[in-house]
C-alpha positions as CSV (number, residue, x, y, z in Angstrom):
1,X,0.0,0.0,0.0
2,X,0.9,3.9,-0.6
3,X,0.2,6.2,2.1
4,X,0.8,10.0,2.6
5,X,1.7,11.3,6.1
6,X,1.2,15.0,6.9
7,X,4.0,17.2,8.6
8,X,5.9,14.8,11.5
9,X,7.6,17.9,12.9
10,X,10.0,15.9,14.6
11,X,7.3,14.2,16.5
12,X,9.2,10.3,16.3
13,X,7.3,8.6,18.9
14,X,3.8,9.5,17.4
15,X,5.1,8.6,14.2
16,X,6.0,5.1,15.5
17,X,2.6,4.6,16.7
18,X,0.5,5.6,13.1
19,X,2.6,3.5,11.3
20,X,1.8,0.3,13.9
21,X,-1.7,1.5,13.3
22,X,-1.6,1.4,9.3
23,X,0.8,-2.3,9.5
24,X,3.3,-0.5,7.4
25,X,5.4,-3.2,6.1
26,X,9.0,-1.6,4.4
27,X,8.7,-5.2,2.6
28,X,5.2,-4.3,1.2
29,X,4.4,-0.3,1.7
30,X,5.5,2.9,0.7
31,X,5.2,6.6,2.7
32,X,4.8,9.6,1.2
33,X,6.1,12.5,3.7
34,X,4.1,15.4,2.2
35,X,7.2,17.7,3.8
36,X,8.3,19.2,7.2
37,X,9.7,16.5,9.2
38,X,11.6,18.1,11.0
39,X,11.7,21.3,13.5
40,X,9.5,22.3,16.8
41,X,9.0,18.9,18.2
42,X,12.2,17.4,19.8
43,X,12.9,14.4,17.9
44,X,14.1,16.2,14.9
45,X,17.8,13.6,14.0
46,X,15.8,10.5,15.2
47,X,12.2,11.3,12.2
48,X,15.1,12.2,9.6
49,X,17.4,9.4,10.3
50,X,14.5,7.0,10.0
51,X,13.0,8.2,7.0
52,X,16.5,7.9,5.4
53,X,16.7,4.3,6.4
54,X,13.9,3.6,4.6
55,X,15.3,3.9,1.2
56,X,13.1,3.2,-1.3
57,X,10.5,2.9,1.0
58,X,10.1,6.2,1.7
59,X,10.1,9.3,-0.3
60,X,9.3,13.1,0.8
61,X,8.9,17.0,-0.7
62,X,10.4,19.1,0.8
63,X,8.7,21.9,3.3
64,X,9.7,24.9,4.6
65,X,11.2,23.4,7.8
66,X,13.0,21.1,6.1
67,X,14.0,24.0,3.6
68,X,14.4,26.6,6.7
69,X,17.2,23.6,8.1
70,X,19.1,23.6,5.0
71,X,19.2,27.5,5.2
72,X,20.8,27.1,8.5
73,X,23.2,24.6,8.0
74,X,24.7,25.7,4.6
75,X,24.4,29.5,5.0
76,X,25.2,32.1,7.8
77,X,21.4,32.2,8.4
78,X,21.3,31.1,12.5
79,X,17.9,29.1,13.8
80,X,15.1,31.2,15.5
81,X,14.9,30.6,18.8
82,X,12.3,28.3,17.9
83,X,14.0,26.0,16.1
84,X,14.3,22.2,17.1
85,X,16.8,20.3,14.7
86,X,19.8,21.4,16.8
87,X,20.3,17.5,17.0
88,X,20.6,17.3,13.2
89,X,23.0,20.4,13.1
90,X,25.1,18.4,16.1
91,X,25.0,14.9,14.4
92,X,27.9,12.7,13.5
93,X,25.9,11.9,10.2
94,X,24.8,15.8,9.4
95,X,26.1,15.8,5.8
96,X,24.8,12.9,4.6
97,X,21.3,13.8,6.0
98,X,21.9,17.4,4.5
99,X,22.4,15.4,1.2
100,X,19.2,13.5,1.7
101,X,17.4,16.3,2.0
102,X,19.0,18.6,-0.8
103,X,18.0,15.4,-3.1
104,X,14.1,15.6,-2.0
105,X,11.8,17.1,-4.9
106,X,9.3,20.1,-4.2
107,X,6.7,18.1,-6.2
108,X,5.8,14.2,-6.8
109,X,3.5,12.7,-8.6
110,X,2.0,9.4,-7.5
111,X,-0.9,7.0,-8.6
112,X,-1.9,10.2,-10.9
113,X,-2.1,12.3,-7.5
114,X,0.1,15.3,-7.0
115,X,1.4,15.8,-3.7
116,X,3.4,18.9,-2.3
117,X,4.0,20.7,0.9
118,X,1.5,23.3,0.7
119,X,-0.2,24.0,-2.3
120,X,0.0,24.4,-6.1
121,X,-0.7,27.9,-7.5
122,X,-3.9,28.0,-9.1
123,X,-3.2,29.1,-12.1
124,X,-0.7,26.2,-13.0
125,X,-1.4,23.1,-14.5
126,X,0.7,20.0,-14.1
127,X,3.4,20.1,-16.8
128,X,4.2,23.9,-15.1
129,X,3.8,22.6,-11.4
130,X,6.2,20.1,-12.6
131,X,8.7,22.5,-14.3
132,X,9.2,25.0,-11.5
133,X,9.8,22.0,-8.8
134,X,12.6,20.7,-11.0
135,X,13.9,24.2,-11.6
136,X,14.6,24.3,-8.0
137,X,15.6,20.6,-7.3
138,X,18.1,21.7,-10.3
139,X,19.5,24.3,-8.4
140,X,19.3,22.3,-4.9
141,X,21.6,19.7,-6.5
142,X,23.7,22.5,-7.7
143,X,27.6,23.3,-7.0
144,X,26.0,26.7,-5.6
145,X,23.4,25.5,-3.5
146,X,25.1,27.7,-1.2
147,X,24.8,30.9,-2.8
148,X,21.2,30.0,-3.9
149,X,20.2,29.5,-0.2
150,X,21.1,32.1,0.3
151,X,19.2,34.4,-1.3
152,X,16.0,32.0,-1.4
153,X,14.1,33.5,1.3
154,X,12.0,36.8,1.6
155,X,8.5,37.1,0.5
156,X,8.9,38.8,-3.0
157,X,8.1,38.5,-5.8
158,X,4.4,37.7,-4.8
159,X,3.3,37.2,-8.3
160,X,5.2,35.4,-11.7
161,X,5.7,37.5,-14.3
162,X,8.0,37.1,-18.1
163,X,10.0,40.0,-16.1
164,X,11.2,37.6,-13.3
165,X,14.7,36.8,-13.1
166,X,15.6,33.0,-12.6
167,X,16.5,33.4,-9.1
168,X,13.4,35.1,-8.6
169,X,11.1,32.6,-10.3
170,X,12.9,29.7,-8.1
171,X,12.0,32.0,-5.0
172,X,8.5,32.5,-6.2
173,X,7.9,28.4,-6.8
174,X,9.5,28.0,-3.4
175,X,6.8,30.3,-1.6
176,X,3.7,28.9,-3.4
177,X,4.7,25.4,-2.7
178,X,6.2,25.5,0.4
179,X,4.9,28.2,2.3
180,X,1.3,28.8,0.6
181,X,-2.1,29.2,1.6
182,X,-3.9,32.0,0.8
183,X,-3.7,33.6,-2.8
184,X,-5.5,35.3,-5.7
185,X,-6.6,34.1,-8.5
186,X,-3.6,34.6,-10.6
187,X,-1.1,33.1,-7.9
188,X,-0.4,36.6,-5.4
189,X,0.6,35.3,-2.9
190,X,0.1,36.8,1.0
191,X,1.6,35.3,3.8
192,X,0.5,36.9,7.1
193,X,-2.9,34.5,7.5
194,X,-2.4,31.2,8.9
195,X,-6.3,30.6,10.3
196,X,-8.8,28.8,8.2
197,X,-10.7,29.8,4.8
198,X,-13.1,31.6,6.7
199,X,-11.0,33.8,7.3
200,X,-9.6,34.9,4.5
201,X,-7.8,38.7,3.8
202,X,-10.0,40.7,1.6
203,X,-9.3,39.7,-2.3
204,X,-7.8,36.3,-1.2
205,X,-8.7,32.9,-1.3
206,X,-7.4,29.6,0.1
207,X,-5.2,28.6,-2.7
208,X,-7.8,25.6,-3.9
209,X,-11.0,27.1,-3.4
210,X,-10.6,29.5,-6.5
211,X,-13.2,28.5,-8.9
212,X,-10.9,28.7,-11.9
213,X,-8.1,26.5,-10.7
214,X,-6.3,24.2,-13.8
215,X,-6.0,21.7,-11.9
216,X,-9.1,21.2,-10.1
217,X,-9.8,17.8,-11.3
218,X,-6.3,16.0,-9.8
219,X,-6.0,14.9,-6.2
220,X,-3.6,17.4,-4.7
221,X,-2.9,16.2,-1.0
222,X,-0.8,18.5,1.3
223,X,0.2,19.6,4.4
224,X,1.8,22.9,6.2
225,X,-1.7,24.1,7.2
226,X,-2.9,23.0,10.6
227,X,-5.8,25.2,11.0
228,X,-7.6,23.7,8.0
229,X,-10.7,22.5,8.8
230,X,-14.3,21.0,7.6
231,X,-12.6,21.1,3.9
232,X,-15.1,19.4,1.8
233,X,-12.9,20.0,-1.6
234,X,-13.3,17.8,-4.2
235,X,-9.7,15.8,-5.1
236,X,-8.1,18.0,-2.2
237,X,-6.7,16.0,0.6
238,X,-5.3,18.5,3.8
239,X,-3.2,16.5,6.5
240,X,-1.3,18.4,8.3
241,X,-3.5,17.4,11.5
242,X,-1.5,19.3,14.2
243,X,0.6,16.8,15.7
244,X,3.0,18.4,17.0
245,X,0.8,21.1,18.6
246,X,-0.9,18.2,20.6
247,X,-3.8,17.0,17.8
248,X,-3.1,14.0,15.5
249,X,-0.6,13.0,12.7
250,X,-2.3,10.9,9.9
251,X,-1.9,8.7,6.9
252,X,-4.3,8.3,3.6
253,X,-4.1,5.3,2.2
254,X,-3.7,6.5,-1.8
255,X,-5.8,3.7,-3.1
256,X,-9.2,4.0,-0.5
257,X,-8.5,7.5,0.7
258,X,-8.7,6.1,3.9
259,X,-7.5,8.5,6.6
260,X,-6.1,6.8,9.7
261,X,-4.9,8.8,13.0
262,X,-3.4,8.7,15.9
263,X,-3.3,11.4,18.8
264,X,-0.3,13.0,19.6
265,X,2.4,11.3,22.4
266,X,4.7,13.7,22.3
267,X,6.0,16.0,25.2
268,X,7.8,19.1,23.6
């Protein structure tokens, strides 16, 4: 069987206990992490090692966290005081989990779903969506991932345009489908609300609610937005349940679209 899992968060224990719920079998199953494994619960090194163990097993996008830990470790950008994956930064094994992670894509497709951290821009379709997560896996695999880190984050531009230069296309791709959830019809993106659709800033929209959206008709399943609730979208599957605020982590089975959960264990 395929499952997705929303965001872990570094919660290891919790994670343990979904997958004894789901019987996942390396031998038999895959997981999908739909991104953020890492960062504000406190067993950041132990979720990361794990998921690397499990080869081809396993396979993740990457989410801001994950994206915010590579920022940190590669850059002279220094953690919040938030931050949670000192473990990882500490580790014996730090490159090669650094590599791991540089090798994750932004996007996969899977049993003709699409799945991705936090959203996919409305007006995309799926060869676009496709395009801009390899432009950045591109540059992620790149001789200067360095440099490109390091000028990744900030919140402009908020909309594409022919105009935008490469590095500010990649930065734009990396907002909408990492960081997304509110936008216009034409992709602007805002970042300062994180509650749910009902509340909305005038002119916005939850990024799949917009009535024209290409690619209405393919499953999209995501994470990254824990405030979602009572979403009765057609082919849109939230599941970032909260877990590491103290709600529930969960799995969809791909094939039934099945969602199994379990409540949270952990003690931040």
């Amino acid at each position: 069987m395929d499952y997705a899992i929303g965001d872990v968060q570094g919660c290891f224990d919790t994670l343990q206990q979904l997958l004894k719920k789901i019987n996942f079998s390396a031998d038999n199953d895959r997981l999908f992490f739909l991104g953020d494994v890492v960062n504000r619960g406190n067993k950041s090194l132990q979720t990361l090692r794990f998921i690397k163990s499990l080869k081809d097993s396993a396979e993740m996008v990457l989410g801001n966290h994950d994206f915010h830990l590579l920022v940190c470790a590669l850059t002279p950008h220094r953690p919040n005081r938030k931050d949670t994956f000192q473990d990882i930064l500490q580790a014996s094994d730090k490159n090669t989990l650094l590599d791991y992670l540089l090798t994750r894509p932004l996007l996969i497709e899977c049993n003709n779903a699409l799945l991705v951290h936090a959203g996919i821009p409305p007006q995309w379709d799926r060869a676009t969506a496709l395009k801009r997560a390899k432009q950045v896996e591109r540059c992620l695999q790149s001789n200067d991932v360095t440099k490109f880190l390091s000028i990744m984050y900030g919140n402009e531009p908020t909309k594409e345009s022919d105009f935008l230069s490469k590095d500010e296309t990649c930065r734009y791709s990396i907002n909408a489908m990492m960081r997304m959830r509110f936008c216009k019809e034409d992709g602007e993106l805002e970042f300062e609300h994180k509650l749910n659709t009902n509340q909305a800033p005038n002119g916005f929209k939850a990024w799949f609610e917009h009535e024209n959206r290409v690619l209405s008709n393919i499953d999209v399943l995501f994470g990254h937005w824990s405030t979602l609730r009572n979403i009765n979208v057609d082919h849109v599957y939230p599941l970032d349940h909260g877990c590491v605020w103290g709600e529930k982590l969960s799995a969809l089975n791909l094939e039934s679209h099945e969602v199994t959960s379990v409540h949270s264990i952990e003690t931040n």
